[in-house]
C-alpha positions, 0 to 999 in steps of 0.5 A, a space after each residue: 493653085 490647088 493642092 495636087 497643082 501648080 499654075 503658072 501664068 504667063 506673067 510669072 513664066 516670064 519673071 521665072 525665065 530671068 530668074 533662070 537666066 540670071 542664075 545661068 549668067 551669074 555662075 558664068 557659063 555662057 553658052 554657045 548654042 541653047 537646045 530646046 526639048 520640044 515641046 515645052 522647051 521651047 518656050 524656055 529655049 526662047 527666052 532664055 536666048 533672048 536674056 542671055 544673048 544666045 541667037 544660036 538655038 536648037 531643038 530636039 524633038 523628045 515624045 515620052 508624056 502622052 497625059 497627065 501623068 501618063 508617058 510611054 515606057 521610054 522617052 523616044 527621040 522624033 525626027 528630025 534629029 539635030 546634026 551633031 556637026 552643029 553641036 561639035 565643041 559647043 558649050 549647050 544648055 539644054 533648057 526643059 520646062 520640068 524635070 520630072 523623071 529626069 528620063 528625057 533630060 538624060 536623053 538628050 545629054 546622053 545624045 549630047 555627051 561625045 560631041 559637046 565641049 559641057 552640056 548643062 540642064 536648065 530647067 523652070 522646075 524640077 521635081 524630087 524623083 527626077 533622076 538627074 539634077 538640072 544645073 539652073 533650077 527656078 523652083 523644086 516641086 512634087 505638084 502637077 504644073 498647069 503650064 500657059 501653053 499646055 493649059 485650056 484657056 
């Protein structure tokens, strides 16, 4: 770990993720359906499901960092877009590896807000300038993370 960065091995994700689980379980909320936000959703999505018992996962496909520390004016919403049939009534967790701007974590509750019964945010790490706060946090940071599955080996 270096000043400016933040490593996580894929050791410490996983011990991360059921921290993260257990504080989703021990507030009560049982989801119904978990939407991940690709890309680094997904791995949250997925063990978050597992621990928690969900079989029901999403995924939307959200494109707004093109480098580090580099994304694009507005997060943008790439097909295929969830059916919100599916989403209708459903308690979701929306699960993200970072909050960072918060941005595309607003998106896609706002995509969720008319069609889902709650809509909660579950995050590994969220950083100080995020403009929303996520419900289930495992760590607060202002560092860059090095996640295992955007990091050259």
């Amino acid at each position: 770990m270096t000043a400016d960065r933040e490593d996580l091995s894929w050791q410490l994700f996983g011990s991360a993720a059921d921290e993260l689980a257990a504080g989703v379980a021990a507030d009560g909320f049982a989801p119904d359906l978990i939407l991940a936000v690709a890309r680094g959703g997904l791995f949250v999505a997925g063990a978050l499901s597992y621990t928690l018992g969900v079989k029901n996962v999403a995924v939307m496909n959200v494109e707004f960092y093109t480098g580090v520390d580099e994304r694009l004016d507005v997060p943008v919403v790439l097909p295929p877009v969830p059916n919100t049939v599916d989403l209708a009534g459903a308690r979701v967790l929306i699960a993200d590896d970072v909050a960072d701007t918060g941005e595309t974590l607003r998106l896609v509750r706002d995509f969720c807000a008319d069609h889902v019964a709650d809509a909660r945010c579950a995050v590994l790490y969220q950083k100080p300038r995020s403009s929303i706060d996520c419900e289930y946090v495992w760590r607060h940071t202002d560092r860059w993370i090095n996640f295992p599955w955007s990091s050259p080996a």
